[in-house]
C-alpha positions in Angstrom: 52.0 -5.2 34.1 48.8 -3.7 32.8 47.2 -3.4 36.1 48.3 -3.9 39.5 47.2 -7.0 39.9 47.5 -8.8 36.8 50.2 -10.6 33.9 50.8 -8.2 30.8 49.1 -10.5 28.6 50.9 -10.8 25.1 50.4 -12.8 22.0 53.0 -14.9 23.4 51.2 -15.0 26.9 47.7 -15.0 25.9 45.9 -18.3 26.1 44.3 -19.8 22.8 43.7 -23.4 23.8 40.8 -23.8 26.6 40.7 -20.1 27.4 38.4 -21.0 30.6 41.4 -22.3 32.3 43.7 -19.1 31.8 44.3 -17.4 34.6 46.3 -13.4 34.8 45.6 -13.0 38.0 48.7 -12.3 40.1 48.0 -13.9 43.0 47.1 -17.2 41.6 50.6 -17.2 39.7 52.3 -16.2 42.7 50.8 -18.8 44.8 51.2 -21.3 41.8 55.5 -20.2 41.8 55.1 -20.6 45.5 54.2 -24.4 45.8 56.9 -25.8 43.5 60.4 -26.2 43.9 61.6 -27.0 40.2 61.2 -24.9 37.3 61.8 -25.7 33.8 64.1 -22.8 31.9 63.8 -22.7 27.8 66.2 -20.6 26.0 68.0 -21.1 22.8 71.4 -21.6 21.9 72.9 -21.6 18.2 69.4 -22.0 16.8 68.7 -24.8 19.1 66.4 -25.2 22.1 67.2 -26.3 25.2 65.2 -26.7 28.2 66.6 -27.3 31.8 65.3 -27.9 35.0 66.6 -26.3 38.1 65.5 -25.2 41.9 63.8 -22.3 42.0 62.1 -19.2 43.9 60.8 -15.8 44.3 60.9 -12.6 46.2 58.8 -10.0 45.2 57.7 -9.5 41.9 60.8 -12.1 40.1 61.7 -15.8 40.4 65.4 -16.4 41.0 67.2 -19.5 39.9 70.9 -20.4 40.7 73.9 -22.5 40.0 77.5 -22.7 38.9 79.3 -19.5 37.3 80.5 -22.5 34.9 77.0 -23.5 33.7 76.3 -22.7 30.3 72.3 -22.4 30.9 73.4 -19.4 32.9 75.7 -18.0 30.9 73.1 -17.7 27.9 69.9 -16.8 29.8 72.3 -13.7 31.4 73.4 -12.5 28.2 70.0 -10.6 26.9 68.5 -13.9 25.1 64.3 -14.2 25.5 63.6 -16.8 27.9 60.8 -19.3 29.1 60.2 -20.1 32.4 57.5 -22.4 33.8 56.3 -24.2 36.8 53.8 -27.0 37.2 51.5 -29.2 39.5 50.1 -32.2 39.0 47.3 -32.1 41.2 44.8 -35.2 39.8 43.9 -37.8 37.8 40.8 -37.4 35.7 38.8 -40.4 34.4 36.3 -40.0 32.5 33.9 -42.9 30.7 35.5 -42.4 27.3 39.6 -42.2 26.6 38.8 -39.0 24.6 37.9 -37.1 27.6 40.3 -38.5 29.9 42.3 -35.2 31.8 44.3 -34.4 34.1 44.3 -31.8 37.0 47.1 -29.3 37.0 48.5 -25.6 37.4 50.8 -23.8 35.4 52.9 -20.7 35.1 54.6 -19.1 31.9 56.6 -16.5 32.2 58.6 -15.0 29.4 61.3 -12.1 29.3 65.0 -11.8 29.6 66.7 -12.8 33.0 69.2 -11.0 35.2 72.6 -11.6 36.6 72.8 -10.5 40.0 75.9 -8.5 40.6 75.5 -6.9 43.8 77.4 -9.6 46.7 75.1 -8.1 49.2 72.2 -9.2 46.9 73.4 -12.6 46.2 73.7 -13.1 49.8 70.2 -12.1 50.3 69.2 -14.2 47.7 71.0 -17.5 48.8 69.3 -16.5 52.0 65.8 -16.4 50.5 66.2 -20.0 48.8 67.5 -21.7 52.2 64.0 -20.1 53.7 62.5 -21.1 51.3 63.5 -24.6 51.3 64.0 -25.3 54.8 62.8 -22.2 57.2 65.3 -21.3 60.1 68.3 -23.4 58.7 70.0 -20.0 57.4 70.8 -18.6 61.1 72.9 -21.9 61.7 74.7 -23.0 58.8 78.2 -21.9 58.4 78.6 -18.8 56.3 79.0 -18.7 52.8 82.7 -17.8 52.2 84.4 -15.6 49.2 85.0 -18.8 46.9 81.9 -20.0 47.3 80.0 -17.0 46.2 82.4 -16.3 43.1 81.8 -19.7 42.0 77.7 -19.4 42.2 75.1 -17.1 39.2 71.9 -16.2 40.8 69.5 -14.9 37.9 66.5 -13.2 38.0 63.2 -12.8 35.9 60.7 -10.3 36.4 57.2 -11.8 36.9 55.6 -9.8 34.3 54.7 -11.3 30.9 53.5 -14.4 31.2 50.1 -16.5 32.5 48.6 -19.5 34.5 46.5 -21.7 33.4 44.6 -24.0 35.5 42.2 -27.4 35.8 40.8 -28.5 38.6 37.5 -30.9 38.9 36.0 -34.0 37.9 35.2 -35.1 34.1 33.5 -33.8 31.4 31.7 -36.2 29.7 29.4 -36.5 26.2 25.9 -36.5 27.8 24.9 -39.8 26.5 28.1 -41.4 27.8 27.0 -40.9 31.6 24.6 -43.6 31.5 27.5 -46.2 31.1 28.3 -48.6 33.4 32.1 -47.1 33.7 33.7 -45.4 36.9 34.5 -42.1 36.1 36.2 -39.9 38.5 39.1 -38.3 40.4 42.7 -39.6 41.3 44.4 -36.8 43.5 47.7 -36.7 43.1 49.8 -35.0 46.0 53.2 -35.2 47.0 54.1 -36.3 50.0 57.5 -35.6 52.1 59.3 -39.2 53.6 60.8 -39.3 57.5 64.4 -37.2 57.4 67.5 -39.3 56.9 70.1 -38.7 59.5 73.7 -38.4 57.3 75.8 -41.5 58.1 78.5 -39.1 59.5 75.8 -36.7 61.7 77.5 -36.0 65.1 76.1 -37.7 68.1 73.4 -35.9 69.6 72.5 -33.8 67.2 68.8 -33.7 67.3 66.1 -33.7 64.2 65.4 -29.8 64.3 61.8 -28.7 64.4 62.0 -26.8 61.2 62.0 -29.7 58.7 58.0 -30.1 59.3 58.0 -26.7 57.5 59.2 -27.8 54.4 56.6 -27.6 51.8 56.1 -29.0 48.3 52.8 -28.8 46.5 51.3 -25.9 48.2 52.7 -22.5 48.8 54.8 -22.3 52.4 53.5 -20.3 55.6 54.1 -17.1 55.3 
């Protein structure tokens, strides 16, 4: 990074369009990773691109991302290919009093650099342990443990948090001055996402009460720390 607290800004990384909304400072993009679940991972294979959405989280200074030692996303991101990674919020609805300036509230990361297979069993175990915090807080300490097939059969890769950017909208419309005196309703539509009541399984043992650490769960904004 070119400071401590900021994205190496690239060509690649640099904003061009709407410049005002770019943001390089590292908390916002961590905080932005933070809220969302499900990333979007570009990479190319034979010449063509392919984009695939998956689970993700971070630790530190890199997002992880996970699944089958079969998949061929993670076979070709873990071989040295350039990848893009991004996460998004749709936060709002903009309407404005002309379809031309009709928007849309959001945040955004892009990240770009070549991800990681992680080798080390004690680090893949961390790591599984990380995205079970991260999705449901406390679960880890009572699930069974993950046995020696399990772990052979799962990738975890990596993906420094380094190159890349945010960019970011937030606010009401922006409209041609002489269009505000129209008789239109212009405004905002938030748009959050909201978490239903648990679903017991149909096969849950009697007794077996809701536990207390599914009204941590958290989807939209970043989870307590």
């Amino acid at each position: 990074m070119t400071a401590e607290n900021e994205m190496r800004i690239t060509e690649k990384s640099r904003i061009k369009r709407a410049p005002t909304r770019a943001v390089y400072d590292r908390a916002t993009v961590d905080a932005i990773l933070d809220a969302g679940l499900l990333c979007h991972v570009g990479y190319v294979i034979d010449g063509a691109p392919y984009v695939t959405a998956t689970c993700h989280w971070r630790k530190g200074d890199r997002v992880y991302w996970h699944g089958s030692a079969a998949s061929r996303m993670l076979r070709t991101v873990t071989s040295g290919v350039p990848v893009c990674f991004t996460v998004s919020h749709l936060d709002g609805i903009v309407l404005a009093r002309s379809g031309f300036h009709h928007s849309v509230n959001y945040r955004g990361v892009t990240l770009f650099g070549e991800a990681v297979k992680i080798e080390d069993e004690a680090e893949k175990l961390a790591a599984l342990k990380d995205l079970s915090d991260r999705l449901t807080p406390g679960r880890w300490e009572e699930l069974r443990p993950v046995n020696d097939q399990e772990m052979k059969g799962t990738t975890i890769c990596a993906l420094e948090i380094d190159e890349g950017s945010a960019k970011v909208r937030a606010g009401g419309p922006v409209d041609d001055e002489e269009d505000y005196d129209l008789d239109v309703w212009a405004g905002v539509v938030p748009v959050t996402t909201v978490l239903g009541a648990p679903i017991p399984d149909t096969r849950l043992k009697p007794g077996i009460a809701e536990p207390a650490y599914l009204r941590e769960i958290s989807i939209g904004r970043a989870p307590k720390p």
